[in-house]
N, C-alpha and C positions, 0 to 999 in steps of 0.2 A: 595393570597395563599403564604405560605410560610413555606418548610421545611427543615430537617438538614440530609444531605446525608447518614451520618453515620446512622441514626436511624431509614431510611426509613420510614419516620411519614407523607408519602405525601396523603397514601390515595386514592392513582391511583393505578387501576388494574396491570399499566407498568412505571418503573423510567422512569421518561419525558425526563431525564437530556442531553439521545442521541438525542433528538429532539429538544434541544434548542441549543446544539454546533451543530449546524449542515447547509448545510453539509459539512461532513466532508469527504476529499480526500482518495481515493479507493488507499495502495498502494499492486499491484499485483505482489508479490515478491517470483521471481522462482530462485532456488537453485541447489545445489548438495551436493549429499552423499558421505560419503568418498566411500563407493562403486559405485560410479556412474548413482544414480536413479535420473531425475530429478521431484523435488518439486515444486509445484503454489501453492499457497494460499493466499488469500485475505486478507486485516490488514488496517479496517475502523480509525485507530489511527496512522495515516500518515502523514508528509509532509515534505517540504521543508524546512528546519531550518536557513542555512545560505548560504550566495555565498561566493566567492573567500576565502576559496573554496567552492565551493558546495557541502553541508551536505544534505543529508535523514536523518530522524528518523523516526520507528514504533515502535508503543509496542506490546507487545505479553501475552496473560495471559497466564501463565506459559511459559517453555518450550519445545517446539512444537518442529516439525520439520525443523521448518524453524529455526529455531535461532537458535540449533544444528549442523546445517550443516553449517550456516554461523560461530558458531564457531570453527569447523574443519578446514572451507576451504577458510576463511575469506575474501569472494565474496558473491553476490548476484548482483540481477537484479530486477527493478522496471517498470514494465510494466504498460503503460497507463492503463486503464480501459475505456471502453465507451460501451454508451448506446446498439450500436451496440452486445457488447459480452455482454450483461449485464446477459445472459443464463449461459456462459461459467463462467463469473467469480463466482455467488451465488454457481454453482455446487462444483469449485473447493475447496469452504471452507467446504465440503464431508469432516469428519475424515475417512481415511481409511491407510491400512495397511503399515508401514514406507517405506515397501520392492515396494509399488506399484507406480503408477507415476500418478497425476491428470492432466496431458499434457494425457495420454492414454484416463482417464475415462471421460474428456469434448473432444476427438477428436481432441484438437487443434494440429496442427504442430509449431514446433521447429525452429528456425534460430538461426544461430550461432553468436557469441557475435566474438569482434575484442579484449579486452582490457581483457576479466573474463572468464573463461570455464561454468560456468552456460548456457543455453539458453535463448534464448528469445521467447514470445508466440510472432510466425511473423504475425500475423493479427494484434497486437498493432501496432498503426502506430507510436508511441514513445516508447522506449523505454532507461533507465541509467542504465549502467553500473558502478557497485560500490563496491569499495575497505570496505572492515571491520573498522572502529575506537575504538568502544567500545561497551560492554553491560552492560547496568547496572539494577540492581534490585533494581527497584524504594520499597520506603517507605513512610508510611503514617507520618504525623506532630508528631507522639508522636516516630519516630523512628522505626517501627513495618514494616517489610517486607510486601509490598501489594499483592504480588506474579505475580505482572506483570515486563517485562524485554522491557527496551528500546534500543533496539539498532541503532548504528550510522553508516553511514558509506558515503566517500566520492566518489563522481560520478565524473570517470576519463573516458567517453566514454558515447556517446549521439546518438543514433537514431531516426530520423525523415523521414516519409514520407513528400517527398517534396511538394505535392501534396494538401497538405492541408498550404503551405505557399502562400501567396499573398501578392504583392509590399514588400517585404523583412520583413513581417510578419506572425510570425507562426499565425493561426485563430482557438482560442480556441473554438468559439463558431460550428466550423466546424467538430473539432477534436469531440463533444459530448461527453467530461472528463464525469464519473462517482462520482458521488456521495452519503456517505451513510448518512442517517436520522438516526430518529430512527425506535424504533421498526422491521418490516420488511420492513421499506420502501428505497427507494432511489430514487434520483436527480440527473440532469444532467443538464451541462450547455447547452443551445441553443442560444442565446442572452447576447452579452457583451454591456456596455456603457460606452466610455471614456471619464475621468475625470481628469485634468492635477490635478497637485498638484498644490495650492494657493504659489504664493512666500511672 
């Protein structure tokens, strides 16, 4: 099988294309308004870009609320996602009303951040605190505005529950990171296997 994204000539009921990158990391990123409402929402175009310093990126199709208020108040917060909340995080991608708070509508409770004024959802057992860099509104290869916005931002502050470290390692396979597929589906790690790198 083989086809051209742009033309959608695949011939499947649903574009596969989320279920061949995949999966791909859940990032759960809560916010503030310039009036003080906070925002969670979920952003399956996630991850870790670089270290020293340590960069986040997500994308966002259009702009949402959340890229909004990061570019007001040029913080945010990246909260684990795990199997455990995996209720809590599907509900909070709910569109609902700018003025309301998806921290109200899935229940969860609030803990306060040391480095950003955003919160954090305190049942993530990780959570980065992150400064703003940049947004950019990506384009397709002919120059054309995709209407999706990536934005960056650097992680000056890190939260971990100790509890899931063992012999001076954080245990991913412990934590049960979220993961999204395609379609409606998602993945979680349970099971890591260490592989040195060949010299």
């Amino acid at each position: 099988m083989f086809y051209e994204p742009a033309r959608r000539n695949h011939g499947l009921p649903h574009d596969p294309i989320k279920a061949i990158v995949a999966p791909r990391p859940i990032g759960w990123i809560s916010t503030l308004s310039e009036d003080g409402v906070a925002n969670l929402a979920p952003y399956s175009f996630f991850n870790l870009v670089s270290a020293q310093p340590d960069i986040v990126a997500f994308s966002s199709d259009g702009l949402k609320d959340t890229v909004r208020n990061i570019l007001a108040t040029r913080e945010f917060v990246c909260n684990l996602a795990t199997v455990e909340l995996i209720e809590a995080v599907n509900l909070t991608s709910k569109p609902i009303p700018a003025g309301e708070s998806e921290f109200d509508l899935a229940g969860l409770a609030r803990a306060p951040c040391r480095m950003v004024k955003p919160p954090r959802v305190a049942a993530a057992p990780c959570a980065l605190e992150c400064v703003w860099i940049d947004t950019l509104e990506l384009k397709d290869r002919h120059g054309e505005p995709a209407g999706s916005h990536l934005t960056l931002g650097e992680v000056v502050g890190v939260h971990i529950d100790e509890t899931f470290i063992e012999h001076g390692l954080l245990r991913t396979e412990r934590l049960h990171p979220l993961g999204r597929d395609g379609y409606f589906d998602y993945s979680w790690v349970d099971a890591v296997r260490s592989l040195p790198r060949p010299r």
